[in-house]
C-alpha positions, -999 to 999 in steps of 0.1 A, spaced: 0 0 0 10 35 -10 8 64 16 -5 93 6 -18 127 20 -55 119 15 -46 83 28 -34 97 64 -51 128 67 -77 116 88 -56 112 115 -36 140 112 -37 163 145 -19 191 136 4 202 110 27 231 110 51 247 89 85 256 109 109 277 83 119 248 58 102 217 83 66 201 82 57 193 123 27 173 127 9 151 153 -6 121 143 -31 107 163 -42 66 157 -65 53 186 -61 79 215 -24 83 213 -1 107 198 28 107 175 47 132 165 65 133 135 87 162 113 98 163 74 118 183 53 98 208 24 115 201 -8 108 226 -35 96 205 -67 113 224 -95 90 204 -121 59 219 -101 37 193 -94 5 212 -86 -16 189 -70 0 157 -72 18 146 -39 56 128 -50 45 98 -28 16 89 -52 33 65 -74 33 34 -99 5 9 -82 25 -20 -92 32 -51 -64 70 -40 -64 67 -2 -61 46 -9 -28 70 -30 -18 101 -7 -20 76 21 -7 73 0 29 106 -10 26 119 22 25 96 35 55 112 4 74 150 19 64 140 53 77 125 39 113 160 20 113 181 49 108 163 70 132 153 98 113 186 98 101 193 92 63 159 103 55 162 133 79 180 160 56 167 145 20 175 173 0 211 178 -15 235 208 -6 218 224 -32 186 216 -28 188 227 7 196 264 -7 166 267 -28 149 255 5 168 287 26 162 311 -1 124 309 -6 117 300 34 114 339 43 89 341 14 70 317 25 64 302 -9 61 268 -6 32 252 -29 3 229 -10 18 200 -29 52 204 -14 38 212 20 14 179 16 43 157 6 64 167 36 38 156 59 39 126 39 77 122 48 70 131 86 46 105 91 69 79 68 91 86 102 66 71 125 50 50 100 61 15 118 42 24 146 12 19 125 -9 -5 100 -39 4 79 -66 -20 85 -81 -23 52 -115 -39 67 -120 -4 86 -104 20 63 -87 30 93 -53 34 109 -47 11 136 -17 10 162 9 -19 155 11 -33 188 27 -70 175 53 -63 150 75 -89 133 107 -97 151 125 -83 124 104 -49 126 110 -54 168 147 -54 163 150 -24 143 129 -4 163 144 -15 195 181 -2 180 178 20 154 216 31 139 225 63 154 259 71 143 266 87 113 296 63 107 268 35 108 241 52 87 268 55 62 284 23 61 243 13 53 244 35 26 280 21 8 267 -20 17 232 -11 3 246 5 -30 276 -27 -34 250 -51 -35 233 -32 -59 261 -33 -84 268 -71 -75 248 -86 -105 270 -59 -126 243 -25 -132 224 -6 -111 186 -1 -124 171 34 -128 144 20 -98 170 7 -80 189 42 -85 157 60 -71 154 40 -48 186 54 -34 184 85 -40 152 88 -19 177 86 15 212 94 10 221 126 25 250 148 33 261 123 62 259 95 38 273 111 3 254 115 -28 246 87 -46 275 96 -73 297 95 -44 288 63 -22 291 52 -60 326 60 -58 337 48 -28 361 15 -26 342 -10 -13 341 -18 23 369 -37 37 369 -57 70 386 -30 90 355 -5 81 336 -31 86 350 -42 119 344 0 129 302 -9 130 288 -5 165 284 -37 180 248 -27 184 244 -16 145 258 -47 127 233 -71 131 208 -45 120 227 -30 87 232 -63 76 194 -73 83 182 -43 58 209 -52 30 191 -84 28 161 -69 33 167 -47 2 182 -69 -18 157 -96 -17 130 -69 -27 135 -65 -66 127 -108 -64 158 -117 -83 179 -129 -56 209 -143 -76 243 -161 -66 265 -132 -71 239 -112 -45 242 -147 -20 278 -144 -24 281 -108 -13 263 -109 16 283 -145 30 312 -120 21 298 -94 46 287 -117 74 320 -134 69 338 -96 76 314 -89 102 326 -119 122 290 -136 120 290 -172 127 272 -191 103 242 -196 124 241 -161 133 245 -156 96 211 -174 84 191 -165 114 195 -129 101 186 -135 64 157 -158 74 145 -129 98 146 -107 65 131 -135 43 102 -135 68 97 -98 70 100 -95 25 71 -123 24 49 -100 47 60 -73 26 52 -88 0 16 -105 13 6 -69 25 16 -52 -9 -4 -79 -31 -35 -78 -5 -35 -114 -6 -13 -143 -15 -24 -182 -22 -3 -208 -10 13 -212 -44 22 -176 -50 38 -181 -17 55 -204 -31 64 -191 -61 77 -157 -40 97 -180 -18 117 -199 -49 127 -162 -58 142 -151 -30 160 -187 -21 136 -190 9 124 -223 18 90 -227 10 76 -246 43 95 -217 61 81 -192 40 42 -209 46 52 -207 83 59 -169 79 27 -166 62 8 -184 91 28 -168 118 13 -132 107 -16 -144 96 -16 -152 145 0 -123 152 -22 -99 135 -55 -118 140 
């Protein structure tokens, strides 16, 4: 499912424009959530289209809650300063005018609930927001320690983008798909692009508490596009090799993020039959009893 402006504005408390910053309350059953996003001026002027209405295809909802998952990890972090250096200028320049269209303002509320979005679920019986009170244990770890550091957030960005160029390009999705995070702390894309990939020693730099975590979301991410390869396998038994993951530490973390990509996945199509489970699992070199169980486990947990 795609958020959108009209999607959440029924629980929207309050919404406030601070110089070049969206605040807004949400409010989903009696409590409160408060969440902030960046204005971006659209230079193509998208009168009244908000930039989070998008392609309605099975994948793009996909990467959509993916991405809202990388941004609860990274704390507000990556997706916290959006805009380039120069982006940020246009932003400065026009604040004191106050000329920011309803669109832009519409889509940075957008962005400040996508900050506070794993709180939530949209139950589509209701047509109503509900509080997610029994998240997946992959969804429980990253909440429980989102990355923090900089140093952390970055070395995301760099293991994110190497995977990306393991099966030899880098598609224009998959290059949107970037682009939608990075920020100064992290690099442009051009320049994560750049960078010599990671070597043990940066590796070894992680925070104890933010390995386990970065790896998590590399698999996460690259088991979303559905062609999980050898070359992409490879790579990430490099990096849990680096990261001083034992084996079984290894595969408990990529069957955590092959459980949370099938309820991606199941939430994104609606519905999924036993065979299309199936069919999803062989994809992303998931076992398919494990991936049934996944699909029985949340079928318990969210009742």
């Amino acid at each position: 499912m795609e958020i959108t402006y009209d999607l959440i504005k029924p629980i929207i408390l309050e919404e406030k424009a601070e110089n070049s910053t969206m605040v807004c309350k949400f409010q989903v059953e009696g409590e409160v959530f408060e969440g902030k996003g960046t204005i971006r001026i659209d230079s193509k002027d998208t009168g009244s289209k908000v930039k989070n209405m998008v392609r309605r295809t099975v994948m793009s909802r996909m990467r959509s809650s993916l991405m809202r998952m990388v941004r609860g990890a990274v704390g507000g972090g990556m997706a916290g300063n959006i805009a380039s250096m120069a982006g940020n200028e246009v932003v400065r320049a026009n604040t004191s005018h106050n000329s920011f269209s309803a669109a832009e303002k519409k889509a940075a509320v957008v962005k400040a609930f996508e900050r506070v979005a794993f709180n939530f679920y949209y139950d589509e019986d209701s047509r109503s927001w509900k509080i997610a009170r029994r998240l997946s244990e992959f969804e429980k770890r990253l909440k429980a320690t989102p990355l923090s550091s900089a140093y952390d957030k970055k070395t995301l960005a760099r293991m994110l983008i190497e995977m990306a160029k393991a099966d030899g390009q880098i598609a224009a999705e998959e290059k949107e798909f970037f682009q939608s995070f990075l920020d100064d702390d992290t690099g442009s894309f051009a320049q994560v692009m750049r960078e010599a990939p990671l070597s043990r020693v940066e590796l070894e730099e992680v925070s104890t508490e933010g390995r386990e975590n970065i790896f998590m979301i590399t698999v996460a991410v690259a088991l979303s596009d559905k062609d999980f390869d050898q070359s992409e396998k490879d790579k990430l038994y490099e990096y849990a090799e680096m990261m001083s993951f034992e084996e079984k530490k290894r595969d408990d973390l990529i069957k955590l993020a092959q459980d949370y990509t099938i309820e991606n996945a199941i939430h994104a199509s609606g519905n999924m039959s036993r065979e299309e489970v199936y069919q999803f699992a062989d994809q992303i070199g998931m076992d398919r009893s494990e991936a049934e169980r996944a699909q029985i486990r949340m079928s318990k947990r969210l009742g």
